[in-house]
N, C-alpha and C positions, 0 to 999 in steps of 0.2 A: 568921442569915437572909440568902438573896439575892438577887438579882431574876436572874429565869430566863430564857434565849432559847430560842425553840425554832424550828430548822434543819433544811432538809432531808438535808442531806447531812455526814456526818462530819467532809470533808475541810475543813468551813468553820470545822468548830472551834476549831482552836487558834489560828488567827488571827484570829477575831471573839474570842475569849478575851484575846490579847494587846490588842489596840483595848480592850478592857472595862477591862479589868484586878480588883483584888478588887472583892470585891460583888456581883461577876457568875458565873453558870454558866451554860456556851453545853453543849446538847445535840442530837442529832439524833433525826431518827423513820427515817431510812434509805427515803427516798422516801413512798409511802403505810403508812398503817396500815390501813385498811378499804375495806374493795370491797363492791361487791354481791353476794349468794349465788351460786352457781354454779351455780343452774337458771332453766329461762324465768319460773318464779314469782315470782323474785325484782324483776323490774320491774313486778310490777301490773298486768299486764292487767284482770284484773274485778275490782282494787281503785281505780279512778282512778288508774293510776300511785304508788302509792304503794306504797316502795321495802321492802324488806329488806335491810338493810347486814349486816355481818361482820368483826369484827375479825380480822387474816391471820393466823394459827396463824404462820407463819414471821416474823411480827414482833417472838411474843412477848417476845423478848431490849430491845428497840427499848419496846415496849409499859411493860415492868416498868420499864425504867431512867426512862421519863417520868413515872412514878407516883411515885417514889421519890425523885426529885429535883421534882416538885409539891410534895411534903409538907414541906419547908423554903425553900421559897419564899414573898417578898414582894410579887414581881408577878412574873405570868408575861405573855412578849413573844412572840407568834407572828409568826416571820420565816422562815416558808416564800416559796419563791420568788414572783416576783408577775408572777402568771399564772391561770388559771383553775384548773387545778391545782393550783397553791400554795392557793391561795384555798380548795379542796377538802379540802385539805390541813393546813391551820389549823384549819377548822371540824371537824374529826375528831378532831382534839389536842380543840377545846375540846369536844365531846361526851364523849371519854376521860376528861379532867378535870374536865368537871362545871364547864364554865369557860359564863357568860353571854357567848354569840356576840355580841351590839347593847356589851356594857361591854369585855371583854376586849384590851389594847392588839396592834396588828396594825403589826409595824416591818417598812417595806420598802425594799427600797436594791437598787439595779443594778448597783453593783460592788462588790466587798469590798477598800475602802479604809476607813482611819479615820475620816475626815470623814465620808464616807458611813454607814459602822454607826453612829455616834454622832449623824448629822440622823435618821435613824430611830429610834431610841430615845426620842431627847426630843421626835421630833414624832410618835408613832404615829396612824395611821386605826384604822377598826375592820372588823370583816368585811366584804366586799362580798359579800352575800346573793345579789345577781344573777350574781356573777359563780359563785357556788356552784351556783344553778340552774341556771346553762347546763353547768357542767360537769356535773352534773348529770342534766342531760338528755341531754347525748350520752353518758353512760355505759349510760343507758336504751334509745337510741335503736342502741347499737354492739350491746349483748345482744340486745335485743327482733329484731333484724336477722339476727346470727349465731344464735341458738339458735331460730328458727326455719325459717330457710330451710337451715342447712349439715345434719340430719334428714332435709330432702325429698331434698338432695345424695344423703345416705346410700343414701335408699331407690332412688333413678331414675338416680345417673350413679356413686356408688361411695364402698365407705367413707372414712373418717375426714381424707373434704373438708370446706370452712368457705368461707361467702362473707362478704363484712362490706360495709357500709356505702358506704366510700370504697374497700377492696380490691377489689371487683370496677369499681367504674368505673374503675381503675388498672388492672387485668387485660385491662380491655375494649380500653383504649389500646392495649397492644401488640397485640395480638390484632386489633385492626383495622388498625395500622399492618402487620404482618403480611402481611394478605391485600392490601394495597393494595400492596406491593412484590410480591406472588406473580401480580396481574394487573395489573402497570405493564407497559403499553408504549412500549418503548423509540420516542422520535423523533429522525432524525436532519437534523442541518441543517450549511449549508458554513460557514466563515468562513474571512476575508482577512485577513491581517495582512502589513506590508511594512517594508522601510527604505528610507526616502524622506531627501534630501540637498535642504539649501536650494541656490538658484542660485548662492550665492558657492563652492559649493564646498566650503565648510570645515564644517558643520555638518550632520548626517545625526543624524535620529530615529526612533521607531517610531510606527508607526499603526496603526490599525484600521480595515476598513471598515465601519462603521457597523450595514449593514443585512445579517442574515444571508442568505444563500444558502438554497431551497429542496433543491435537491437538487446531485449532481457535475456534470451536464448545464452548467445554471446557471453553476456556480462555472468549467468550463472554459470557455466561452462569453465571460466575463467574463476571465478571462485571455488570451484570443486577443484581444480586441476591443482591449486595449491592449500586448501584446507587442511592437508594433513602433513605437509612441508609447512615451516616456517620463516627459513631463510632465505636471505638471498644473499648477493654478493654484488660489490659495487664495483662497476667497470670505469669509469670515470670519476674523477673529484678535480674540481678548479676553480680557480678564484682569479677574476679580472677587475679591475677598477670601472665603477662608472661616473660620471658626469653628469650635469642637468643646467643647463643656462640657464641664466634669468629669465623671466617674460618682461614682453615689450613694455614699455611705459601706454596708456588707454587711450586711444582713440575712439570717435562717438560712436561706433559699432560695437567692439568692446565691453567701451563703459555700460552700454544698455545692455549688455549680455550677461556682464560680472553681476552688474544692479539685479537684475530679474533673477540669475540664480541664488547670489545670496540675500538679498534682502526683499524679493519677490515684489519690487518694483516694477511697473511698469515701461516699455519706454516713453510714452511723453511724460510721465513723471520724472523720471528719469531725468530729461531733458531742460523740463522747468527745473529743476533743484539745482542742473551744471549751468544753467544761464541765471540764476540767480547768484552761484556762487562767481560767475566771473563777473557779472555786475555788481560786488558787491568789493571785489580785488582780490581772491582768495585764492581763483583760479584762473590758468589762460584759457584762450578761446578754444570751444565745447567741439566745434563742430571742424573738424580734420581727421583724414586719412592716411596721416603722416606720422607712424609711430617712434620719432626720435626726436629725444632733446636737441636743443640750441646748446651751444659748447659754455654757452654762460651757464645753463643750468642745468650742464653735467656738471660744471665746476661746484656751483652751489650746492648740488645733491652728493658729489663725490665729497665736501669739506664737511656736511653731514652727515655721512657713514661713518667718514675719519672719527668725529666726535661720539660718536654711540658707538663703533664696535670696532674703531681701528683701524689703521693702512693696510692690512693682510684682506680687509673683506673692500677693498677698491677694485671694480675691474679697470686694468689699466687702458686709455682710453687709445684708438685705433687715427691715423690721420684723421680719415672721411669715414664717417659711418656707413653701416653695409647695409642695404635693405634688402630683407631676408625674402629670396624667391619659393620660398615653402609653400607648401598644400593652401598655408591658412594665410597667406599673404592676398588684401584685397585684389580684384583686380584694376590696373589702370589708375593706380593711386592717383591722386590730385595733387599731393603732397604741398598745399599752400599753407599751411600751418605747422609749427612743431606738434606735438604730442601733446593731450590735455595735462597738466601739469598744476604743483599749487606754484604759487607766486614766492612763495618764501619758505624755505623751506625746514624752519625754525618752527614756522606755526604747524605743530604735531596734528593737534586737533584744535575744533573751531573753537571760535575765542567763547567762555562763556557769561559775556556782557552781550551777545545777541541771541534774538529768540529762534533757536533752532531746532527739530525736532531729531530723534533720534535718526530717520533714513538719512536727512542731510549731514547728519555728522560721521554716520558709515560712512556715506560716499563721498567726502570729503576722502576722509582717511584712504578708501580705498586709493583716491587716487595719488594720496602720498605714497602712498604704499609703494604700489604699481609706479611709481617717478620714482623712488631712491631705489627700488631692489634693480630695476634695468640698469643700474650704475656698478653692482656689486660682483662679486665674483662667482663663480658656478659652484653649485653645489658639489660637492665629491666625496668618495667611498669606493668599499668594496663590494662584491657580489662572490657569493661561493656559492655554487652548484655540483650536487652530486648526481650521477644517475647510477641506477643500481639494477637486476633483474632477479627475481625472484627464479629459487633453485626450482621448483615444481614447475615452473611454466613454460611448455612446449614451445612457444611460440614467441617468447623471450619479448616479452613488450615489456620495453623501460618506465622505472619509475622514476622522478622526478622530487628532487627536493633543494630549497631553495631557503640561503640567509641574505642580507646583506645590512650591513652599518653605516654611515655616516663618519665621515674622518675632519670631514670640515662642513660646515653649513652654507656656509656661502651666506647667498642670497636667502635662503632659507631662517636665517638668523630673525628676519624682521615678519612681523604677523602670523608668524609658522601659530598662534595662542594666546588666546585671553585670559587662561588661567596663569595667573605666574607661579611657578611651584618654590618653596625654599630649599636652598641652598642642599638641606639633606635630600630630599625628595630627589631631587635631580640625581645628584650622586649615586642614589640607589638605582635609581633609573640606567643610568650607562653602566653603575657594573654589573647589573642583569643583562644587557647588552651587550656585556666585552666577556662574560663567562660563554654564553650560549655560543660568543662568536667563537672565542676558544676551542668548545667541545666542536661544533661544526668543521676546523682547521683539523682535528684531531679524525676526524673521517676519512679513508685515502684510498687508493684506487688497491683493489684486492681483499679491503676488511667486508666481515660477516656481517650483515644487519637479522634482526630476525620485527616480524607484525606482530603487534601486540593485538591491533583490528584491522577488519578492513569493512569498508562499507563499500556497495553498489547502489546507484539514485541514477534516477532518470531525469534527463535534461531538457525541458522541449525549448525551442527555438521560436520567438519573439516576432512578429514584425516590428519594423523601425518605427520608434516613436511618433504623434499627433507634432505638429510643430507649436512651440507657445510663443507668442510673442519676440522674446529674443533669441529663440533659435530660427524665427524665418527672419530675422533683420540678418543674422549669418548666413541664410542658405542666399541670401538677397545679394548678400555682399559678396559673397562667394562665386554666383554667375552674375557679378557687374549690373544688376538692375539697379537704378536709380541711383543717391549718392549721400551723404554724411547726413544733411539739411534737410533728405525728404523722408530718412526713415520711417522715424515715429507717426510720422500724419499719415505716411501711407498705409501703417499695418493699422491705425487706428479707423481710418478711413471704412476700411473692411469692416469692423465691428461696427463700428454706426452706423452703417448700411442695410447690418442684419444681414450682408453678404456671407459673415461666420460668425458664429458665436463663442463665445471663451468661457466653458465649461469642463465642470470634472465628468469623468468617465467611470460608473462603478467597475469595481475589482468583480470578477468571475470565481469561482471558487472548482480549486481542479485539486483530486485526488492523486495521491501516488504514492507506489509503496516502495520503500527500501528492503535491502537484504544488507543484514550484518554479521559475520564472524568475531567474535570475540574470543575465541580459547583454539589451540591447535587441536584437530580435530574433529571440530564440530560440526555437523550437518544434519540437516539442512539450517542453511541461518535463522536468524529470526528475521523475522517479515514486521514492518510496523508502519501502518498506515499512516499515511502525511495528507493534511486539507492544507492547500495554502490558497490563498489571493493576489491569483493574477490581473496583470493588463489594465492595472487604476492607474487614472491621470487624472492631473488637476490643470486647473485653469491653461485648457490645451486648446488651441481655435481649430474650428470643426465649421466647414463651410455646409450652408443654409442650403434646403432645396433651392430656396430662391437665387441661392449663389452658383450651386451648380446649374442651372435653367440660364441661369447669363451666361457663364462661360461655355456652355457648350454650343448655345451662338454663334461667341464671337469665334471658338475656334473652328466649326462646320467655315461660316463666311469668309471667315479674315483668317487662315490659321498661321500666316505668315506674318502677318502684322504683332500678332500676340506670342512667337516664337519666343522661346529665350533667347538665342541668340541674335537676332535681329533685335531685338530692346537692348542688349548690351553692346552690340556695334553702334546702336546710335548714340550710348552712352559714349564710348568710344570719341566717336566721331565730335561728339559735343566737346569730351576733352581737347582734342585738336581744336575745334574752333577757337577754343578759351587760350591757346599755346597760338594761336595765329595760322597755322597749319593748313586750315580748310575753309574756304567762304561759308558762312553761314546759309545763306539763302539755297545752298546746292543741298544741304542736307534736308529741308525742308520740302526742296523741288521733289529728290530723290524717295523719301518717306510717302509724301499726297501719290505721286505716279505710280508706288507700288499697289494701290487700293483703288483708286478713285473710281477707275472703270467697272469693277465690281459694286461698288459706294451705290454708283449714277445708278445701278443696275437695280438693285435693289429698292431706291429710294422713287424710282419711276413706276418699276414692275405695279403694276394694279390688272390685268387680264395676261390670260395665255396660263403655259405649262409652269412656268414658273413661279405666276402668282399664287397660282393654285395649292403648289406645291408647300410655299411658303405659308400661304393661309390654314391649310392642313398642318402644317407644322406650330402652329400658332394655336389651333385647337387642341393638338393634341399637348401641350405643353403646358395649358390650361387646363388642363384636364387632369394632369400630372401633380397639379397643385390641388385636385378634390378626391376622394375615395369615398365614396357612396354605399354602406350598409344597408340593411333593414331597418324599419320601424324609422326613417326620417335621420336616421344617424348617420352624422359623417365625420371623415380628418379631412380638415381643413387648414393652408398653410396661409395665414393673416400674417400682417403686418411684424408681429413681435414673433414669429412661429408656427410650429403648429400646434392645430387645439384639437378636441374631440366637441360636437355638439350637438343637436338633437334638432331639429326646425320645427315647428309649429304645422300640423293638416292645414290648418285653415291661413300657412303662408304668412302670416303677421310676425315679420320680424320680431318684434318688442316680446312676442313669446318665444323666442328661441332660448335655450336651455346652453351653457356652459360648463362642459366639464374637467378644464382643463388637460395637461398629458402628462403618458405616466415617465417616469422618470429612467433614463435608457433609450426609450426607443427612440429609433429614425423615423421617419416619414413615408420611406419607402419600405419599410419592413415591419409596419401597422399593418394586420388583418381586422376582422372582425371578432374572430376571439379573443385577440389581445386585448381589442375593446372593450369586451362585453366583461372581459376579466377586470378590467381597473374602474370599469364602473362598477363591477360588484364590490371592490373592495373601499368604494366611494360609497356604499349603502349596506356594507355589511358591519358585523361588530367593530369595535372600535378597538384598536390595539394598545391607545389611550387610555382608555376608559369612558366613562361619563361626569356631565358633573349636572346638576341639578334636573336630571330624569334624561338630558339629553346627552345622545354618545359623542364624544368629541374626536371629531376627524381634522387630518393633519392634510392642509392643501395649497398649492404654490399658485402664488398670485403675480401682478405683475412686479411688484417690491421684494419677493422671495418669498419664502414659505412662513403661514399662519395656522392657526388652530380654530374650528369653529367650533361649537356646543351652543345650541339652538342661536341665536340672533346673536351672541356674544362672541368676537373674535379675538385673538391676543398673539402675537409675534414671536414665531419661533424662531429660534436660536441653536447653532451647534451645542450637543450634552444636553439640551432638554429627554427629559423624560416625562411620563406620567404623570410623577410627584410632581417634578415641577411646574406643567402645566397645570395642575391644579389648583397651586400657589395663582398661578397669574391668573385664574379666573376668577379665585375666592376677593385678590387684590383687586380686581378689575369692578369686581361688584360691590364692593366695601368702597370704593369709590364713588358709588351711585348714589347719592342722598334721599332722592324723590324724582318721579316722573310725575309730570300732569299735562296729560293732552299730548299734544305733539314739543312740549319740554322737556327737557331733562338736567336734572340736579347734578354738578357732581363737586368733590374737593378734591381741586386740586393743588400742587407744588406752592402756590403764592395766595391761597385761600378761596374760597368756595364760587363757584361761577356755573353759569346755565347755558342751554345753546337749545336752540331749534333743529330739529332732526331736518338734515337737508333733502333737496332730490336727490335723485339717484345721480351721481356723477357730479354734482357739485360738493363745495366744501362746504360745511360749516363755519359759522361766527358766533366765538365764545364771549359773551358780556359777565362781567362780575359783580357778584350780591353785595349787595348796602351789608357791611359789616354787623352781624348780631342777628343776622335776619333768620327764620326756620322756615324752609322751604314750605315745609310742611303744612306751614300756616296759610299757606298763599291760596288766593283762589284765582283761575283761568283770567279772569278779567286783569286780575296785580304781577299778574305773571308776564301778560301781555304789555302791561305798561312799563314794569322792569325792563324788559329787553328792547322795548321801542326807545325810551329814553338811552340807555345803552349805547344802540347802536345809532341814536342822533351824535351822542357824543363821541364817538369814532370818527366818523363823519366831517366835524367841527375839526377834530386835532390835529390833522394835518399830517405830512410826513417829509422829511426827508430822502430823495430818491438817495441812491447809495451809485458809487463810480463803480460801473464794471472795467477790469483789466484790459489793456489792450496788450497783446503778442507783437510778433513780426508783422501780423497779416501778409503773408506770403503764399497766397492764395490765389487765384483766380490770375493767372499771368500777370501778376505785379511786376514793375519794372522802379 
């Protein structure tokens, strides 16, 4: 007999195993084993909520093996993760096994160390019932949401759409940021900047004027007025100390934020890399809103600064930690977890006896990083500011100039650089530092300065940025939609919907001219024309017509239901439930009653004003997704996008013509010129070149961008040019041995092999030449027998199916 754990994930096995050692067997369930049914019945509408679970068919491997090993067991330990889920997660084991939910021992630990598995074992809780409920509930609240509104989808904007809960207030995000970049108007305003030279002569800095310029009128006005003055006089000079705290140690919002900016990770990349690093011991658990250490590993992290930089860079630690009510504080913390953290905090970086790729080993780091500096003390310095006014200037607008140093680093000490500089370097470094600061102390309220330049540049104003993936997991977090566990799936959700797509945006190219003074006296300045490139983003989500056609739907029908605030009260409310606070089932009642009656309305309507109305909205929404030219040309928004394509007089699909789109445009701001323009530049010269009589054009397929030159294609790649497209053609065809008939010869990587030119849309099957063999020699008839034997012997060899990974599967109201 043994005492049993039950785990959610495999990978925790054999090292909770080794921690146990005999007497113990550590098993998994491979994320959930039961969900709710997969129709709207299943949440209970006209039974009070009261649910229909299912155990997962695809579990059952997961399912048998926990039966099996129950049946020799002395006590069984549910040590699913400890989370609402987990907690969901447990209660399902113990429904499976007939185990009393209020008795059965419930071990939980946030990092898989030994001390940790083994405080868990011999201290177990028991289920948290509340925290079941809420999970719970929002399984009820996620189905009762999509399986009734993504039906109305079906019938009024198009099939096999789905709205959800927190997915459409995430859709709505872009989709409004969207239109608010599409009517942003640009404002433009002047600004000053100069090099100004103290009276000794020897020390010259830069400044600012302060206050911007209305318009160039303005701005040259203000340069005549002192072009033939030089000085000025400084009315203020002062130096105050600043400060900089640490930042928080990472939580799963956070870490998918830090990941995506610096190492342009994604977040469920992201996500998989923190869940394997805490299944593996390295790190605690991924998924919390609670950005403070446990007092044991501040201890740990604080006797690790001591060792690298010293007792001076300790922040001294406070009774109870303060959680900061700032702008950037989530709301409605959960706070069930400490702060993602490593486990040890000795290991700097990951060990290199495992196979790690370089993001894993940033984000490791990062988040040692981000764990020892929140222990450390605040950055500090000074700051000197002078302002001064030019003598010539009627209207006496202050200039602005600006030092400050570093007197201790603080926190700053750790990751501030990956260059290490020596020992002189550095040196040189601060006393460049401590002279300038010098001369700046040396500036004081009454001394002469005089401009050695001044320049005028126009400024124009921005709309707010496309959101990328980890800036909507912050605006998400920021209005309470959804929580730690759903991020990643939710914004991914989006993308595999084709609800938005994650693309770059070209730069725009905007002129503008400066005026500079350079010598007292001079006028008029010189003028010198500026090209720069505005308004490029990369991998920024940009929602689909077909995403906006869904949401303007559901927010015309439902605009309450898909409110922001109403999605973050229910969050809200859901945290209550999980605190014991609120009956579950009231918020569920509360959610159906605020829609239903509109729901019924819609879902019956088929005659009258309203059908009508709705039917006409239905066509025209349709219609939205076609633009119709001349000559049989139209934009069309398919499945992957939109395309440009041409139809057939005579109506035969299989003759329809593809031209793909041009690169930029929206859907909604295609004409027919735009068209007729990227078709010409789809049949005019090539900017390529050619290569063997035919012009080679450059076209984006559904794998990214290719190059074609008559029947020959080859994959383009960022820094391609010309040349090198030429290279991969001339490679491409030096590849080819011999065609005969519908064969073709080529060599390749592992020696020479033929294939049968497939249909259209199928693949290819490559068989390889009897070693010595000359294609060349072959005739139609030895050609046909080579490949037929070939592909008998494929056939014969069999294969190995390969395991696909299992996740959480936390999908579909698992419980």
């Amino acid at each position: 007999m043994v005492n049993l754990v039950v785990v959610e994930s495999p990978a925790k096995c054999s090292k909770i195993q080794g921690f146990l050692g005999q007497g113990w067997k550590v098993v998994a369930t491979y994320g959930h084993i039961r969900a709710l049914q997969e129709d709207l019945d299943a949440v209970g509408l006209d039974r009070d909520f009261e649910p229909k679970y299912m155990f997962l068919k695809e579990k059952a491997k997961s399912i048998s093996n926990l039966k099996d090993a129950a049946k020799d067991a002395t006590t069984i330990y549910l040590a699913s993760d400890d989370d609402r889920e987990g907690e969901a997660i447990a209660y399902a084991v113990a429904m499976l096994l007939n185990l009393n939910p209020a008795t059965t021992p419930r071990a939980v630990f946030h990092e898989i160390t030994s001390k940790a598995v083994k405080e868990a074992v011999n201290n177990p809780r028991r289920i948290d019932i509340n925290r079941v409920n809420a999970q719970q509930a929002r399984s009820i609240l996620d189905m009762m949401v999509g399986f009734t509104i993504s039906p109305l989808l079906w019938n009024y904007v198009g099939p096999a759409l789905s709205a959800g809960r927190c997915q459409t207030p995430a859709l709505r995000l872009l989709c409004e940021r969207e239109e608010q970049i599409k009517n942003f108007q640009a404002q433009t305003v002047w600004k000053l900047k100069g090099e100004w030279q103290a009276s000794s002569g020897t020390f010259t800095f830069p400044a600012i004027l302060k206050d911007e310029l209305e318009d160039k009128e303005s701005a040259m006005n203000f340069l005549e007025n002192i072009h033939s003055d030089q000085t000025g006089t400084v009315f203020t000079a002062v130096t105050k100390p600043w400060t900089e705290s640490a930042p928080k140690p990472l939580i799963t919002s956070t870490l998918q934020q830090e990941a995506s900016a610096l190492y342009f990770s994604p977040p469920k990349k992201t996500m998989l890399i923190a869940q394997r690093l805490y299944e593996q011991g390295h790190i605690t658990y991924m998924r919390t809103d609670h950005a403070v250490l446990s007092e044991e590993a501040k201890v740990a992290a604080e006797s690790m600064v001591t060792k690298l930089y010293g007792d001076a860079y300790v922040q001294k630690s406070e009774a109870k930690p303060k959680v900061s009510k700032g702008k950037e504080a989530p709301v409605q913390a959960q706070e069930a977890h400490e702060a993602i953290r490593p486990t040890h905090f000795d290991m700097v970086m990951l060990p290199c006896d495992e196979k790690w790729d370089n993001v894993e080993r940033n984000i490791y780091r990062l988040i040692w990083v981000r764990a020892l500096q929140s222990t450390m003390t605040p950055a500090k310095g000074d700051e000197r500011i002078a302002t001064f006014v030019a003598d010539g200037d009627p209207g006496e607008f202050p200039w602005e100039a600006k030092w400050r140093r570093t007197t201790f680093p603080g926190w700053r000490r750790v990751g501030l650089s990956t260059v290490q500089l020596d020992e002189t370097e550095v040196a040189a470094e601060a006393d460049a530092v401590q002279a300038t600061w010098i001369q700046a102390l040396s500036l004081r309220e009454g001394n002469k300065v005089s401009w050695k330049s001044l320049e005028a540049a126009p400024v124009t104003s921005k709309a707010s940025p496309r959101y990328n993936e980890a800036t909507l997991v912050r605006e998400l977090e920021k209005r309470g939609i959804g929580r730690p566990s759903t991020y990643a799936s939710l914004v991914g959700t989006l993308l595999e919907k084709k609800y938005a797509d994650k693309r770059d945006t070209p730069a725009q190219p905007m002129t503008a001219i400066t005026y500079l003074l350079s010598s007292l006296g001079q006028w008029p300045p010189n003028e010198t024309k500026v090209t720069k490139q505005i308004g490029a983003e990369k991998d920024k989500m940009i929602p689909t017509p077909l995403g906006t056609s869904l949401l303007n739907f559901c927010l015309k029908e439902f605009p309450n239901l898909f409110e922001y605030g109403f999605t973050a009260q229910m969050e809200t409310r859901l945290d209550k439930i999980a605190q014991g606070e609120e009956p579950w089932k009231q918020v569920c009642h509360d959610t159906w009653n605020s829609y239903k009656d509109h729901y019924a309305e819609l879902k019956t309507t088929k005659k009258g004003s309203k059908g009508a109305e709705l039917k006409a909205q239905r066509v025209a929404q349709a219609q939205a997704k076609v633009k119709e030219f001349s000559d049989g040309l139209k934009a069309v928004i398919g499945r992957k996008g939109p395309i440009l394509l041409r139809e057939d007089p005579s109506e035969d699909k299989s003759k329809t013509k593809f031209y793909g789109w041009p690169e930029g445009v929206e859907f909604t701001d295609m004409t027919e010129a735009k068209a007729q323009e990227f078709l010409e530049s789809l049949n005019g010269p090539s900017q390529w070149g050619s290569f063997q009589g035919s012009p080679i054009v450059v076209k984006k397929g559904p794998h990214g961008y290719y190059a074609q030159a008559g029947s020959i294609n080859v994959k383009v790649v960022d820094g391609d040019t010309a040349e090198t497209l030429q290279q991969k053609f001339e490679e491409k065809t030096k590849a080819c041995l011999h065609t005969l008939g519908e064969f073709e010869f080529r060599q390749g990587q592992f020696g020479p092999f033929m294939y049968k030119k497939p249909a259209k849309g199928k693949k290819p099957v490559f068989v390889s030449l009897p070693e010595g063999l000359d294609p060349k020699t072959l005739t139609a008839e030895a050609a046909e027998r080579i490949y037929t034997n070939g592909m008998q012997q494929k056939s014969t060899r069999g294969g190995r199916g390969g395991f696909r990974g299992r996740g959480r599967g936390r999908g579909r109201g698992a419980a």
